[in-house]
C-alpha positions as CSV (number, residue, x, y, z in Angstrom):
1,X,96.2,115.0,88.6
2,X,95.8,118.0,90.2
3,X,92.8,120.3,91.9
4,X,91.6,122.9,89.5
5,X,91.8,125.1,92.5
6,X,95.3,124.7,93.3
7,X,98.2,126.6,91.5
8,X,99.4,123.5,90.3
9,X,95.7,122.6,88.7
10,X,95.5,126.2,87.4
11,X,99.2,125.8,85.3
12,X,98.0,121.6,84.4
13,X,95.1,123.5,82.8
14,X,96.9,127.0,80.9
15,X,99.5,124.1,79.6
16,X,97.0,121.8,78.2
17,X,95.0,124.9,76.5
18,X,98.5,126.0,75.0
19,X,98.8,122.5,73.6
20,X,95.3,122.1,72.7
21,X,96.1,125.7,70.7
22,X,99.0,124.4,69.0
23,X,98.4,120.8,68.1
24,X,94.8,120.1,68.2
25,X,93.1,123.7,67.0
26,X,90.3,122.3,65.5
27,X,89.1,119.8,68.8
28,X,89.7,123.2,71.1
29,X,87.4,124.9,68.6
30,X,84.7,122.1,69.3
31,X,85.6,121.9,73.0
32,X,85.0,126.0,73.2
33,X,81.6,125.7,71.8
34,X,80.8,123.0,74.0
35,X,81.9,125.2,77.0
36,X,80.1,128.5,75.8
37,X,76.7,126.3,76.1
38,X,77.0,125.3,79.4
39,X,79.3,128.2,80.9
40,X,77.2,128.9,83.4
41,X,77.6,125.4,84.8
42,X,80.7,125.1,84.6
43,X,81.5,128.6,86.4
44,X,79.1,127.7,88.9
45,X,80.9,124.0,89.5
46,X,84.6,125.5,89.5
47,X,83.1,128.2,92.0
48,X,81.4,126.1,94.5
49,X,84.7,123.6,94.3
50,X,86.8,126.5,95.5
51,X,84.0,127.4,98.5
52,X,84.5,123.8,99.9
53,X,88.4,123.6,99.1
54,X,88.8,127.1,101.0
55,X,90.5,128.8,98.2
56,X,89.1,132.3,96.9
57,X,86.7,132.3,94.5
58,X,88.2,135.8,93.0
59,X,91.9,134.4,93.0
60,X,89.9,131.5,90.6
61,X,88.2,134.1,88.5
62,X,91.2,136.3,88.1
63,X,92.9,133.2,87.0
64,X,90.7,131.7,84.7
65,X,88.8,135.0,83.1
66,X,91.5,134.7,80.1
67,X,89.8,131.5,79.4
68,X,86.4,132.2,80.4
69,X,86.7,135.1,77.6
70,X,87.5,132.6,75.3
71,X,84.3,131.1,75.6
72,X,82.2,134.1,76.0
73,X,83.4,135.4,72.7
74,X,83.3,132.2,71.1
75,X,79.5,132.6,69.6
C-alpha cells in the first residue's frame, strides 16, 4: 500500500477507479455518492496529509480534480 500523496498512491488510486468503472459500476456509483456527502472532509484530510508529508498541496489537487469532479457533479 502506498501514500495517497506519493505518485505511486496517486496511479494505485486512478487504477482502482478505472476498475471500479469497468467491473463494479454500480458500487462506484454508491461510493461517489458517499464521497459527494462528505467531500469536504475528505479534501480537507488528503490536504492536511500532504502538509505533513511535505508534498504540494496543488500537485495533489491538480492530480485528483478529475476525480474530485466526479463527485461534485455527482448530485
Amino acid at each position: 500500500m502506498y501514500s495517497l500523496t506519493s505518485s505511486d498512491g496517486l496511479r494505485q488510486v486512478k487504477n482502482m477507479i478505472g476498475k471500479f468503472i469497468l467491473e463494479k459500476p454500480k458500487e462506484l456509483g454508491r461510493i461517489l455518492e458517499d464521497a459527494y456527502e462528505n467531500r469536504g472532509i475528505i479534501q480537507g484530510l488528503i490536504e492536511n496529509k500532504a502538509k505533513r508529508e511535505g508534498v504540494s498541496v496543488d500537485a495533489i489537487r491538480k492530480a485528483l480534480d478529475p476525480y474530485l469532479m466526479l463527485i461534485n457533479r455527482k448530485k
